[in-house]
Structures are given as structure tokens and as C-alpha cells.
C-alpha beads as a LAMMPS data file, in Angstrom:
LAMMPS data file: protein, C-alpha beads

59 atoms
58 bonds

1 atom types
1 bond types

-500.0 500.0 xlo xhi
-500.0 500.0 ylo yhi
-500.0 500.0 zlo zhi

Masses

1 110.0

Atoms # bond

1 1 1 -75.955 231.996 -284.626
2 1 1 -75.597 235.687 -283.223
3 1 1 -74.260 237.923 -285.046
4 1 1 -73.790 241.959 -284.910
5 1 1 -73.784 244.722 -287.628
6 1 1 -70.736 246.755 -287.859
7 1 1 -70.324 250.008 -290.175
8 1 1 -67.073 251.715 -290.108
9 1 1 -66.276 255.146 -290.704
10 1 1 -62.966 257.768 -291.318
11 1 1 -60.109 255.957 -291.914
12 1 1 -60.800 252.811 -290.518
13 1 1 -62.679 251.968 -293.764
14 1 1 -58.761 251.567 -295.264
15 1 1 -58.513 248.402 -293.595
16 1 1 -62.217 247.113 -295.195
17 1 1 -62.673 245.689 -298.619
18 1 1 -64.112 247.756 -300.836
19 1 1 -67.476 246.131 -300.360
20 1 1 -67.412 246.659 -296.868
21 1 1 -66.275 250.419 -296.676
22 1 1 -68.821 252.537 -295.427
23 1 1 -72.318 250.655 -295.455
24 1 1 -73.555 248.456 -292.731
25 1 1 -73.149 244.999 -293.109
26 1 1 -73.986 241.961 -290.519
27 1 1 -70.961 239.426 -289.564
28 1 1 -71.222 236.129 -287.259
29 1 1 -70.516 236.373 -283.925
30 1 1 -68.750 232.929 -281.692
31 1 1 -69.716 234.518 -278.157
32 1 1 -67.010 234.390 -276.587
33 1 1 -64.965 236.569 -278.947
34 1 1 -63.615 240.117 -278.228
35 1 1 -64.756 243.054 -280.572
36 1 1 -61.249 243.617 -281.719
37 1 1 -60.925 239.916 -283.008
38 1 1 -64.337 240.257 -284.921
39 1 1 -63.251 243.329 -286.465
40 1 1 -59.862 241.614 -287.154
41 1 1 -61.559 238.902 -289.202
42 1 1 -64.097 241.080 -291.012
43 1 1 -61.326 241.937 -293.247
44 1 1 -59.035 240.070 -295.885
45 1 1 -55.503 239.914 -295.766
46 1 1 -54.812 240.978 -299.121
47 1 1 -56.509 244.197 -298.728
48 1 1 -54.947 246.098 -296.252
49 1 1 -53.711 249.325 -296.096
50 1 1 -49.887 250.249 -296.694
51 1 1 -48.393 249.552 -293.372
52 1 1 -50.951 247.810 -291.529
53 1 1 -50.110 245.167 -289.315
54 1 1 -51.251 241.408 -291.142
55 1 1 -54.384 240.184 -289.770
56 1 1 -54.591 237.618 -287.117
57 1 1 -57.370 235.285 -285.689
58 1 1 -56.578 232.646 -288.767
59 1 1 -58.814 235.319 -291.116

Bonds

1 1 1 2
2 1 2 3
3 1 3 4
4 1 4 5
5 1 5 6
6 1 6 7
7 1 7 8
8 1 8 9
9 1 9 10
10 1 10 11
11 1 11 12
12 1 12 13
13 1 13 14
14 1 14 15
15 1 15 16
16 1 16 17
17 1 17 18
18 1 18 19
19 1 19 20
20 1 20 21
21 1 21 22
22 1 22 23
23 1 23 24
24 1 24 25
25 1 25 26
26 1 26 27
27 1 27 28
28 1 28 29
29 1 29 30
30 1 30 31
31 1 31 32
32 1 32 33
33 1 33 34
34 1 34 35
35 1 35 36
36 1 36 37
37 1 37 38
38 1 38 39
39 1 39 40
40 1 40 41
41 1 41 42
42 1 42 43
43 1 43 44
44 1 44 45
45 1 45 46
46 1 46 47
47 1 47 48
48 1 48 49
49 1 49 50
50 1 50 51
51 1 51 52
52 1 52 53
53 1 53 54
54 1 54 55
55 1 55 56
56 1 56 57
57 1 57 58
58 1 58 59
């Protein structure tokens, strides 16, 4: 399986778990998804900021 390694910085780390905030960590790629929906489903639900909008692509 491809996959890609993403590390966030700023403020987008709010929208991360805690594990994820700030280091570099690998995630799965399906090919024929956009950037924005892996990014969408590298995070949980649960722990979103205040205000953010709920995560979609079923993660």
C-alpha cells in the first residue's frame, strides 16, 4: 500500500490528536484520494478543536 508522511505545524496541529501534533508520522494512502480527504481522516472526531467543522470521509 502507498502511503505518505504528513507533519503539521501552527495551528493546524489543533485539529491532530495529541499523538499526532507536531512529529512526522506515515498514514495509508487509497490513490485516488485528494490530500484534503487524507488529512480529514488522519484525525478523530472526538478531538477536534472548539468550532471545527465534524470530520467527514466516514473517519
Amino acid at each position: 500500500m502507498t502511503h505518505a508522511v504528513f507533519r503539521f505545524y501552527e495551528e493546524l496541529n489543533d485539529f491532530l490528536p495529541p499523538e499526532r501534533r507536531k512529529v512526522a508520522f506515515d498514514h495509508p494512502l487509497d490513490r485516488r484520494a485528494a490530500v484534503k480527504d487524507v488529512i480529514e481522516r488522519s484525525r478523530q472526531r472526538d478531538d477536534r478543536a472548539p468550532g471545527a467543522p465534524p470530520a467527514s470521509g466516514g473517519g
